[in-house]
Predicted model as a PDB file, atoms N, CA, C, CB and O in Angstrom, pLDDT in the B-factor column:
MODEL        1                                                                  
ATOM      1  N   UNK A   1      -0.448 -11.241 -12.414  1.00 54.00           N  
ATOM      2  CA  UNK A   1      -0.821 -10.120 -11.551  1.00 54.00           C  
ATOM      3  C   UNK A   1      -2.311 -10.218 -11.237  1.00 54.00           C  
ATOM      4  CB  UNK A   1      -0.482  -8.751 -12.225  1.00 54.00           C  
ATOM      5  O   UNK A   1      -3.096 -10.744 -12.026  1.00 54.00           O  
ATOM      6  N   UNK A   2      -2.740  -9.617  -9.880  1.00 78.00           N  
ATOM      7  CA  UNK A   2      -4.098 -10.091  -9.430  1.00 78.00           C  
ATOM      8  C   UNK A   2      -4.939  -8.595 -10.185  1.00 78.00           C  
ATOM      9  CB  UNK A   2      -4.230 -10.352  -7.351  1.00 78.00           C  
ATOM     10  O   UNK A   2      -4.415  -7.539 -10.541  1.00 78.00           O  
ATOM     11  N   UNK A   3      -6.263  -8.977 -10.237  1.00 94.00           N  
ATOM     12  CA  UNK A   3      -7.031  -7.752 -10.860  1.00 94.00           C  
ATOM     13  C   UNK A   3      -6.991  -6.748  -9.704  1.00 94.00           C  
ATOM     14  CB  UNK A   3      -8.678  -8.101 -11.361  1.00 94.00           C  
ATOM     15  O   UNK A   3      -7.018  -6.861  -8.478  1.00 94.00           O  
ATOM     16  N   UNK A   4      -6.900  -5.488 -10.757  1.00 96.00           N  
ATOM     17  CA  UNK A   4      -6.783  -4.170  -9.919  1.00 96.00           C  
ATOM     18  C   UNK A   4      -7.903  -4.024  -8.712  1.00 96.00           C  
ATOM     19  CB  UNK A   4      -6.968  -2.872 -10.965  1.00 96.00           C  
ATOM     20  O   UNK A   4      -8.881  -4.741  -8.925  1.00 96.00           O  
ATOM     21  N   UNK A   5      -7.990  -3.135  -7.302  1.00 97.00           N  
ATOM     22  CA  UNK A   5      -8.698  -3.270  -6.676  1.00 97.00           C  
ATOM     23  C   UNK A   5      -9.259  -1.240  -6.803  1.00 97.00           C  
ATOM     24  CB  UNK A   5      -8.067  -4.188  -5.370  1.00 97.00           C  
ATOM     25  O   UNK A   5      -8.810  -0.307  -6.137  1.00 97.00           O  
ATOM     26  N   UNK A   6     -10.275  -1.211  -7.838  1.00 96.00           N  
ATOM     27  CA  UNK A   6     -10.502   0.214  -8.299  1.00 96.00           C  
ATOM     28  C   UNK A   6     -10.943   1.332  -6.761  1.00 96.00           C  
ATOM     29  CB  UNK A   6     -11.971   0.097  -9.611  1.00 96.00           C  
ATOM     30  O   UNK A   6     -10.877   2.559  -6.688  1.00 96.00           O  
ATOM     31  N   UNK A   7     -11.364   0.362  -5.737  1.00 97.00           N  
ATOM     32  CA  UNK A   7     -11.022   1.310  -4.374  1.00 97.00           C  
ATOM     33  C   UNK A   7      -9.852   1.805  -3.698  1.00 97.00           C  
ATOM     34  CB  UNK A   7     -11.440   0.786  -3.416  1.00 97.00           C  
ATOM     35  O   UNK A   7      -9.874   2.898  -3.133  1.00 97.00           O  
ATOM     36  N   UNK A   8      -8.828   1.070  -3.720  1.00 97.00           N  
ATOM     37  CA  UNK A   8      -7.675   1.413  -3.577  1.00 97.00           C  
ATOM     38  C   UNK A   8      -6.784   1.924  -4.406  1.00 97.00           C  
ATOM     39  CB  UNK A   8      -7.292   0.701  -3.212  1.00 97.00           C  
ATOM     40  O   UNK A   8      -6.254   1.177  -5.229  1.00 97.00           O  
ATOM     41  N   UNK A   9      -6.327   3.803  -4.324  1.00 97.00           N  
ATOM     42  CA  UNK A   9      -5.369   4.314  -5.606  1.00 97.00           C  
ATOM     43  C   UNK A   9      -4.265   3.844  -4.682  1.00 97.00           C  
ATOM     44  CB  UNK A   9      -5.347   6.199  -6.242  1.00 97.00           C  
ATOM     45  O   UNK A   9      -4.311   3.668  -3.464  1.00 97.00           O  
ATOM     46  N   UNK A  10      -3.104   3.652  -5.665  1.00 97.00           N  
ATOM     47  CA  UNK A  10      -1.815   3.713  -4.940  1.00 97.00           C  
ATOM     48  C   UNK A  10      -0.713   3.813  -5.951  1.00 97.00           C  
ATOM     49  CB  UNK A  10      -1.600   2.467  -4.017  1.00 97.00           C  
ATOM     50  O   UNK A  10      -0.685   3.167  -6.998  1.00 97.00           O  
ATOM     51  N   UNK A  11       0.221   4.702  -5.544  1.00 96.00           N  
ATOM     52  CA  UNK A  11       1.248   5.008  -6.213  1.00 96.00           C  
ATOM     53  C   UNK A  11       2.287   4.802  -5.716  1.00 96.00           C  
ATOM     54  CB  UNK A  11       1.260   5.995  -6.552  1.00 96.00           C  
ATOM     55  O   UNK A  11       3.191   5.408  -6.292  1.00 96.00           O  
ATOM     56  N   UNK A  12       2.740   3.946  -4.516  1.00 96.00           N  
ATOM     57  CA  UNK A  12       3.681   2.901  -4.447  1.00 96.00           C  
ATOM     58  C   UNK A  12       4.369   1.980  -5.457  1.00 96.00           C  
ATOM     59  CB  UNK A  12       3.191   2.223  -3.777  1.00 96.00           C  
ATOM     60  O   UNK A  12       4.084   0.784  -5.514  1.00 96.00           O  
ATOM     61  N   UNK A  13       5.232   2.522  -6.213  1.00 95.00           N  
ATOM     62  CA  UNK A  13       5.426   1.235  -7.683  1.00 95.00           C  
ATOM     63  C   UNK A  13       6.419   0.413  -7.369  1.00 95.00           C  
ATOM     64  CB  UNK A  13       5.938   1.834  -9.340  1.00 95.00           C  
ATOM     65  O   UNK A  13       6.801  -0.437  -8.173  1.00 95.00           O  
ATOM     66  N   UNK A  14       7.073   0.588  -5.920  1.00 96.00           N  
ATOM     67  CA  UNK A  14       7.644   0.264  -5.286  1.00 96.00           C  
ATOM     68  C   UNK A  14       7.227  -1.451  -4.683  1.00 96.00           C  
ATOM     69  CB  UNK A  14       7.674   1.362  -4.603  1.00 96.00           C  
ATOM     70  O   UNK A  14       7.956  -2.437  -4.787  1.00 96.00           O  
ATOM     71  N   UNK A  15       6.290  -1.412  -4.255  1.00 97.00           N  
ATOM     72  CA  UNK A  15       5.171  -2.894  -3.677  1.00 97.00           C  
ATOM     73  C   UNK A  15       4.475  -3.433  -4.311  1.00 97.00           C  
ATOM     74  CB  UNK A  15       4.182  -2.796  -2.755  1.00 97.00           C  
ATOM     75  O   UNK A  15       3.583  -3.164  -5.116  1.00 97.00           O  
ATOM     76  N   UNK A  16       5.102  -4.582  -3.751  1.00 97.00           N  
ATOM     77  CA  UNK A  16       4.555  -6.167  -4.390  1.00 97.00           C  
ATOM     78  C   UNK A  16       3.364  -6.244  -4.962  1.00 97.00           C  
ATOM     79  CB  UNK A  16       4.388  -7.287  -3.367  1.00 97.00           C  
ATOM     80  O   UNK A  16       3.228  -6.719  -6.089  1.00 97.00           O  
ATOM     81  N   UNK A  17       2.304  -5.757  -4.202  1.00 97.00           N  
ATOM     82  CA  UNK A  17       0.710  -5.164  -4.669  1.00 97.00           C  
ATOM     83  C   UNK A  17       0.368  -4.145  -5.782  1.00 97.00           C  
ATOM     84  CB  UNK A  17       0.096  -4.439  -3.503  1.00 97.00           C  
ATOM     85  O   UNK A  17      -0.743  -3.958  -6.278  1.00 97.00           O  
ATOM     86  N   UNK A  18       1.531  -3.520  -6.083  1.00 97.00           N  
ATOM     87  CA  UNK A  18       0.876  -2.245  -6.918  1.00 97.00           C  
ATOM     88  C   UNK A  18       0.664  -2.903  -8.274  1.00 97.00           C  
ATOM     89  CB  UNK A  18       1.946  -0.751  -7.067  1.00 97.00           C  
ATOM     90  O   UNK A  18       1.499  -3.721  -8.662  1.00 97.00           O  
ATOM     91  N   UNK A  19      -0.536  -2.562  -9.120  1.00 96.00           N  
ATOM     92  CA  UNK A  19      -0.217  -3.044 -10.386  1.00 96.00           C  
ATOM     93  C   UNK A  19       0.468  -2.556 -11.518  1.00 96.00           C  
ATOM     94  CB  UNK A  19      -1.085  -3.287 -10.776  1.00 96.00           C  
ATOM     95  O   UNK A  19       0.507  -1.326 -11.545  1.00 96.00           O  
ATOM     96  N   UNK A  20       1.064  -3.171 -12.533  1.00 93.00           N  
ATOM     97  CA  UNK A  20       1.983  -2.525 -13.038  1.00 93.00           C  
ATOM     98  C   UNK A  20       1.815  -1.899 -14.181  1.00 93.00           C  
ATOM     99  CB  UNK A  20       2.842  -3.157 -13.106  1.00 93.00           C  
ATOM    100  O   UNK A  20       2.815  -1.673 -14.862  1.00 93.00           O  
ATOM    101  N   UNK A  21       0.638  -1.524 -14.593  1.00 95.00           N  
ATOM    102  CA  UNK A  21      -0.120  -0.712 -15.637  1.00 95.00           C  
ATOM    103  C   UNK A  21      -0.977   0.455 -14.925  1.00 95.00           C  
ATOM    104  CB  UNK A  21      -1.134  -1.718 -16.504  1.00 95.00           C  
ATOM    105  O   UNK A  21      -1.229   1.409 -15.661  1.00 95.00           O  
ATOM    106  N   UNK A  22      -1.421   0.518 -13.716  1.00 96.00           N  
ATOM    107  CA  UNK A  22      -2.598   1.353 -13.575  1.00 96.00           C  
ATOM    108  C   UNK A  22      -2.033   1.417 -11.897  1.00 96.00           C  
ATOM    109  CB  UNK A  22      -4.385   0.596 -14.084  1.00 96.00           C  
ATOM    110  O   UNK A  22      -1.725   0.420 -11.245  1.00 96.00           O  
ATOM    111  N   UNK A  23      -1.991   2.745 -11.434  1.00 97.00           N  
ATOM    112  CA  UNK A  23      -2.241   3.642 -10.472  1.00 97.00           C  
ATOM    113  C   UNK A  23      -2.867   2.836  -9.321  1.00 97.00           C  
ATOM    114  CB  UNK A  23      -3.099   4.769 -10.993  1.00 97.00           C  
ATOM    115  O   UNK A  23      -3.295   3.649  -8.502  1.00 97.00           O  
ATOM    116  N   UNK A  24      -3.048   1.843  -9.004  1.00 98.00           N  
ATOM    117  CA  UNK A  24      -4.285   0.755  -7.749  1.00 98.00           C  
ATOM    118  C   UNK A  24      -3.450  -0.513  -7.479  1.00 98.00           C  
ATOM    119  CB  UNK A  24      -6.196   0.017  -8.626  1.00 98.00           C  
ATOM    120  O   UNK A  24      -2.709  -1.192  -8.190  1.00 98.00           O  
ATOM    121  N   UNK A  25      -3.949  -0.603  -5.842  1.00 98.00           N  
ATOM    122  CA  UNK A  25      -3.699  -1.736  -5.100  1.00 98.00           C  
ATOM    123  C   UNK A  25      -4.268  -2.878  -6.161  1.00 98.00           C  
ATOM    124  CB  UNK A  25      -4.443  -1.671  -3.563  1.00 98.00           C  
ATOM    125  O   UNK A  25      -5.085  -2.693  -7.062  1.00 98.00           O  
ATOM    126  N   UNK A  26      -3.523  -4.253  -5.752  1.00 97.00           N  
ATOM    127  CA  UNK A  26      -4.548  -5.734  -6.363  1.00 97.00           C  
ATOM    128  C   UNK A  26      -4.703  -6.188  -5.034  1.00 97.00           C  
ATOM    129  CB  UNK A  26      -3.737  -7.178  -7.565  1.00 97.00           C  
ATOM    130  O   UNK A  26      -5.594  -7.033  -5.121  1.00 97.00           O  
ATOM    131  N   UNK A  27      -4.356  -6.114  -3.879  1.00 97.00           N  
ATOM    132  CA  UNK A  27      -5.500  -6.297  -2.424  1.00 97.00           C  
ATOM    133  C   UNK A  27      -6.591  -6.256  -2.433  1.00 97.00           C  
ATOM    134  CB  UNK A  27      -5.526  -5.493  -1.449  1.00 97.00           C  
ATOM    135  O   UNK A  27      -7.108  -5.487  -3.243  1.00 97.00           O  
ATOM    136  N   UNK A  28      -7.249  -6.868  -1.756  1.00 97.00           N  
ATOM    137  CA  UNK A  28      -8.638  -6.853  -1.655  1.00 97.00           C  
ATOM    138  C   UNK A  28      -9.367  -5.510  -0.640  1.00 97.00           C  
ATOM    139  CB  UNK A  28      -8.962  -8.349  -1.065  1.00 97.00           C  
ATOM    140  O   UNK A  28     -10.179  -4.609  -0.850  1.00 97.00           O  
ATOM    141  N   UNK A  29      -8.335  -6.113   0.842  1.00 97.00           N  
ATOM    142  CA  UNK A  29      -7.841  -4.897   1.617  1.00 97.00           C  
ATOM    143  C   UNK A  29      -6.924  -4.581   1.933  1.00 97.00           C  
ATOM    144  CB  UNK A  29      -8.136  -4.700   2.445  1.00 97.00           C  
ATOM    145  O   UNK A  29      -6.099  -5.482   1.782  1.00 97.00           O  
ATOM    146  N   UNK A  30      -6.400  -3.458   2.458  1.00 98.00           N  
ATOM    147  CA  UNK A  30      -5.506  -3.251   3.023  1.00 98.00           C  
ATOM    148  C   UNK A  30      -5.298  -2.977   4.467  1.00 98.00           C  
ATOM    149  CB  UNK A  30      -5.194  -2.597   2.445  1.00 98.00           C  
ATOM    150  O   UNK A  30      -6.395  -2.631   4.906  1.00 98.00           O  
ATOM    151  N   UNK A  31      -4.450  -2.967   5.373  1.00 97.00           N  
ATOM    152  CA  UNK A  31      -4.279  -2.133   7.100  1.00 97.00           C  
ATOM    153  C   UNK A  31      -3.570  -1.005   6.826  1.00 97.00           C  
ATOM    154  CB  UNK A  31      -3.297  -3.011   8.462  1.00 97.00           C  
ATOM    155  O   UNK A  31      -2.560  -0.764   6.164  1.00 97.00           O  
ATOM    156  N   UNK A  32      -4.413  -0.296   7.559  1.00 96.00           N  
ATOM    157  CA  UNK A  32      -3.191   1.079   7.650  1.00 96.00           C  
ATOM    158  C   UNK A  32      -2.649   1.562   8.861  1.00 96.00           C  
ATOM    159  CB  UNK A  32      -3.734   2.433   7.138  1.00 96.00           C  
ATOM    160  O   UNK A  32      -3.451   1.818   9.759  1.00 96.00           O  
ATOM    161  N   UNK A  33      -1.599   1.715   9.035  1.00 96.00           N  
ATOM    162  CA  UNK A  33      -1.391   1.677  10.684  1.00 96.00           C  
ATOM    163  C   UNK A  33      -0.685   3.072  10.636  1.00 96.00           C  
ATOM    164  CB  UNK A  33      -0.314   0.217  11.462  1.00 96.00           C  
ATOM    165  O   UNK A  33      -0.564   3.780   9.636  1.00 96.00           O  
ATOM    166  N   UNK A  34      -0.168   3.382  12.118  1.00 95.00           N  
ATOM    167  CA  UNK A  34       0.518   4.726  12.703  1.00 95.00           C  
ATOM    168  C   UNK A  34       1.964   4.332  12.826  1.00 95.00           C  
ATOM    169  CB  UNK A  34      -0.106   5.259  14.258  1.00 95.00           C  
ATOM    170  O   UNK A  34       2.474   3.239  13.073  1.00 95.00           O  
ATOM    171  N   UNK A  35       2.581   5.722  12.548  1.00 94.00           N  
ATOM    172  CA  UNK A  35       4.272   5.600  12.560  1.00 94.00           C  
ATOM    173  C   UNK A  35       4.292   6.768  13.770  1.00 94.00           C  
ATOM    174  CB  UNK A  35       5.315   6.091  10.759  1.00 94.00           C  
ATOM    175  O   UNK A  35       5.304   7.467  13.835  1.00 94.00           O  
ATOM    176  N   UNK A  36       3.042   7.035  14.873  1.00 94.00           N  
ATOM    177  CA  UNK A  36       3.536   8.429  15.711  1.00 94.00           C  
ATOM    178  C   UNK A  36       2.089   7.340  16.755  1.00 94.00           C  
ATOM    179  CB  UNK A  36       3.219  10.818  14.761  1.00 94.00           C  
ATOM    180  O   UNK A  36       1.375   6.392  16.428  1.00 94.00           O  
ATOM    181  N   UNK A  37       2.254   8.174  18.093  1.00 93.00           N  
ATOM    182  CA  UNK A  37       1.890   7.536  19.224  1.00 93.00           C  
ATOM    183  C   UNK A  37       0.588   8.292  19.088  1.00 93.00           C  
ATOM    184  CB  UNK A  37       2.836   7.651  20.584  1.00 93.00           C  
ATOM    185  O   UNK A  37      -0.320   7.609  19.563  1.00 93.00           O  
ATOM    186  N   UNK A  38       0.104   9.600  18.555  1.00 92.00           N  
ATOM    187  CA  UNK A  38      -1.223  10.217  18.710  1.00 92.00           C  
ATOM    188  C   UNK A  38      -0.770  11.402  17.047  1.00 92.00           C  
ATOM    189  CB  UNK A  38      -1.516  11.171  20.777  1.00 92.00           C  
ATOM    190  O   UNK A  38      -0.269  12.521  16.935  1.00 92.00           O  
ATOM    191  N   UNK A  39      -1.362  10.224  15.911  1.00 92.00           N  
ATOM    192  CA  UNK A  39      -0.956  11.226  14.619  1.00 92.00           C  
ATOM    193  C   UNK A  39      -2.114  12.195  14.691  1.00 92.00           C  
ATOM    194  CB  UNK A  39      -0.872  10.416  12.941  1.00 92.00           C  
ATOM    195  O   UNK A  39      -3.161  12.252  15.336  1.00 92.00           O  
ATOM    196  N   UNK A  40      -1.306  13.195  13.455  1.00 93.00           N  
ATOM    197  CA  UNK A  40      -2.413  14.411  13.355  1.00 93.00           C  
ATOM    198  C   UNK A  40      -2.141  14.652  12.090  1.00 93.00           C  
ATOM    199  CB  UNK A  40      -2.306  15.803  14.330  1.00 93.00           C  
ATOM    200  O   UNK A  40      -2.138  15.815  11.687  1.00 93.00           O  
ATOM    201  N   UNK A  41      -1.851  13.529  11.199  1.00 95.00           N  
ATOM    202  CA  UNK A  41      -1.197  14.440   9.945  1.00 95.00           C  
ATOM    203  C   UNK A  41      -1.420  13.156   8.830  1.00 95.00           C  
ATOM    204  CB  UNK A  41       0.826  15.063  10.207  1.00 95.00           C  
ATOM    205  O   UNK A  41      -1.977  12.270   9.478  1.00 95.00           O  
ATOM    206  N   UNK A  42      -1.242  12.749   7.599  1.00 93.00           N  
ATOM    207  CA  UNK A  42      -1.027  11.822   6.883  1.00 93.00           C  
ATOM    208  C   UNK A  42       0.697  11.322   6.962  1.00 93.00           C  
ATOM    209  CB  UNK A  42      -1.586  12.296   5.564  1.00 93.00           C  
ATOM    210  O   UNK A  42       1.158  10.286   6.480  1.00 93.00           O  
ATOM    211  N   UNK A  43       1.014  11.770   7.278  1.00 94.00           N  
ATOM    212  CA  UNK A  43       2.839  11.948   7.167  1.00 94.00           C  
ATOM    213  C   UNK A  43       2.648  10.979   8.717  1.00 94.00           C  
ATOM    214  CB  UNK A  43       3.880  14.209   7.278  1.00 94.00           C  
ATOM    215  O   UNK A  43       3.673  10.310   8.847  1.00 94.00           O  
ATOM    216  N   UNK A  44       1.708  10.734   9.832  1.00 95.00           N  
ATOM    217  CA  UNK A  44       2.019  10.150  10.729  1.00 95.00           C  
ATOM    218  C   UNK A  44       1.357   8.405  10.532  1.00 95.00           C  
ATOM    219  CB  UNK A  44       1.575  11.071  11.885  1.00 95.00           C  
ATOM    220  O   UNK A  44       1.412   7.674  11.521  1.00 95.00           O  
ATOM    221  N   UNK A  45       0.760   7.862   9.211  1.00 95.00           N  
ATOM    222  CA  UNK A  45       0.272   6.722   8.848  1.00 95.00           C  
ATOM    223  C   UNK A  45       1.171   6.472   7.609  1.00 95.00           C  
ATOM    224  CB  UNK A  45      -1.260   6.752   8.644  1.00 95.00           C  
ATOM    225  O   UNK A  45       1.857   7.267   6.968  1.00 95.00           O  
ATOM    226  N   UNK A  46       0.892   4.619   7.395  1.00 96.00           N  
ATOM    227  CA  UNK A  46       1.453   4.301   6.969  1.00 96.00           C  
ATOM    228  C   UNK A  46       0.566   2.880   6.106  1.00 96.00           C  
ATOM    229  CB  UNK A  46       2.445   4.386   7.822  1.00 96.00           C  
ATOM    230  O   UNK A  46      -0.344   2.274   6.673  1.00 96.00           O  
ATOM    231  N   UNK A  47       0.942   2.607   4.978  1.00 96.00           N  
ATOM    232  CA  UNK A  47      -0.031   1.781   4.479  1.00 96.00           C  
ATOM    233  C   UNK A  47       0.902   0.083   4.761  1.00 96.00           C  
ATOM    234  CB  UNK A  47      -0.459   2.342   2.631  1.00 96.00           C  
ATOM    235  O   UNK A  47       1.773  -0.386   4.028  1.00 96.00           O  
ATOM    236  N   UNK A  48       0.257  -0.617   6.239  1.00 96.00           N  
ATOM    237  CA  UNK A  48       0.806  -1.650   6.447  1.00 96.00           C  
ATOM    238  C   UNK A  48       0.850  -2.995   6.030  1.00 96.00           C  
ATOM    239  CB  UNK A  48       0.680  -1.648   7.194  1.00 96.00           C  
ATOM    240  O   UNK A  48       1.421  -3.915   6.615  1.00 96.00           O  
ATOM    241  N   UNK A  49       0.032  -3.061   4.691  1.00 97.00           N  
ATOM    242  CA  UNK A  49       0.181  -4.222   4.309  1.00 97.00           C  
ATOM    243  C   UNK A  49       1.116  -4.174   3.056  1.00 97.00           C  
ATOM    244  CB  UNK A  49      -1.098  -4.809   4.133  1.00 97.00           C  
ATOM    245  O   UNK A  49       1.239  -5.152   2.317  1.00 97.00           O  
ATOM    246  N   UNK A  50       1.861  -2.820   2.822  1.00 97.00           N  
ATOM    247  CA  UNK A  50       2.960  -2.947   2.041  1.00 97.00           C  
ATOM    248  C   UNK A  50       4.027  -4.114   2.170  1.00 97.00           C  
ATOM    249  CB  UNK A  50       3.550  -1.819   2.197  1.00 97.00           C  
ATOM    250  O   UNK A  50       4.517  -4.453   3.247  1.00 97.00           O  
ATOM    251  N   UNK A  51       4.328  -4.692   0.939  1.00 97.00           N  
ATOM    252  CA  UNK A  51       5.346  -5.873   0.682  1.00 97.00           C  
ATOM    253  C   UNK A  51       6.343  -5.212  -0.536  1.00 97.00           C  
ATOM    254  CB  UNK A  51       4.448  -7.475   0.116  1.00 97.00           C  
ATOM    255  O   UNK A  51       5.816  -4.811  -1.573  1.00 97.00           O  
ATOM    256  N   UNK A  52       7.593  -5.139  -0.371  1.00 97.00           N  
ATOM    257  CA  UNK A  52       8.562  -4.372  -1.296  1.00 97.00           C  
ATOM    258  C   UNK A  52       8.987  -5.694  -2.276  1.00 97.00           C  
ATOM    259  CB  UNK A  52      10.033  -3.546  -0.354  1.00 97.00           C  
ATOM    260  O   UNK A  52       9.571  -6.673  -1.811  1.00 97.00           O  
ATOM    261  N   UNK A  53       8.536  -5.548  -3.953  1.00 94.00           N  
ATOM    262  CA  UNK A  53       8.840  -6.571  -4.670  1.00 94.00           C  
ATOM    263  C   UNK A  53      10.042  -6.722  -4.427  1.00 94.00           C  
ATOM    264  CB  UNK A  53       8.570  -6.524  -5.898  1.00 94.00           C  
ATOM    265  O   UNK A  53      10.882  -5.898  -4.067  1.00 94.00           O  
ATOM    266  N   UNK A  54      10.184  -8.661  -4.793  1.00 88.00           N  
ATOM    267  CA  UNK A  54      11.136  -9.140  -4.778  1.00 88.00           C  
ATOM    268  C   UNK A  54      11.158  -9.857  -3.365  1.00 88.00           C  
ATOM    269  CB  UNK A  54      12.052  -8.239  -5.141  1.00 88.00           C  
ATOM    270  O   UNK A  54      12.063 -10.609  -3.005  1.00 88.00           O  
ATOM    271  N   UNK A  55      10.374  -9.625  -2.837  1.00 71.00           N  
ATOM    272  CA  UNK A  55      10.860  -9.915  -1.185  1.00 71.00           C  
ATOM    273  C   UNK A  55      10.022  -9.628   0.022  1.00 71.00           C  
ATOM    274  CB  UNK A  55      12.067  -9.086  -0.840  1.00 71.00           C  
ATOM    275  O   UNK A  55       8.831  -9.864   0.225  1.00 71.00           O  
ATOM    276  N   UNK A  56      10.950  -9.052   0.787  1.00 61.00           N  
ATOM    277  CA  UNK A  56      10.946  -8.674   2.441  1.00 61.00           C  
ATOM    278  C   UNK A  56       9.744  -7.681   2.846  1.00 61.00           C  
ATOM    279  CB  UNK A  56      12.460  -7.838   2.899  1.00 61.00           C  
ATOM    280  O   UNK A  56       9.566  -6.920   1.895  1.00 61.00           O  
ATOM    281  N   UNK A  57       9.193  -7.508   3.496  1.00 58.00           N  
ATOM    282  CA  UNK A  57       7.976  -6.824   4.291  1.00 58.00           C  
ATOM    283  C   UNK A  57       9.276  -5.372   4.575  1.00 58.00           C  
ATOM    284  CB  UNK A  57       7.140  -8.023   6.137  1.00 58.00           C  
ATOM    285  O   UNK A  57      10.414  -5.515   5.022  1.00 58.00           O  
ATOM    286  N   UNK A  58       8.694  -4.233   4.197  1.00 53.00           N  
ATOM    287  CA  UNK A  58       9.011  -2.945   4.655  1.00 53.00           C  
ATOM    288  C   UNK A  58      11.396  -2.722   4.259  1.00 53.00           C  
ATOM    289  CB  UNK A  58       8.258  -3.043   6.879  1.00 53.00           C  
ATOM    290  O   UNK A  58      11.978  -1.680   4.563  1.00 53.00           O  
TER     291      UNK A  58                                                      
ENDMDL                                                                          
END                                                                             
């Protein structure tokens, strides 16, 4: 597993990136992109460099 990245929290335990002791991305960075054409909310982003262990992108 890559060392934790202490700028990034994430509680995805779900993705390939999350580490598996501590609450944080091991990315260096991440993209965060939009799931709405003009968001206004957190519920309208999405953290896009998620990878779902085991595998496949999203």
């Amino acid at each position: 597993m890559e060392k934790i990245n202490g700028c990034i929290q994430c509680s995805v335990d779900t993705c390939a990136y999350h580490d598996q002791w501590e609450e944080y991305c091991t990315l260096r960075t991440i993209q965060v992109g939009c799931t709405a054409a003009q968001p206004k909310s957190c519920d309208c982003t999405e953290c896009a460099s998620f990878k779902a262990k085991g595998g496949s992108d999203r």
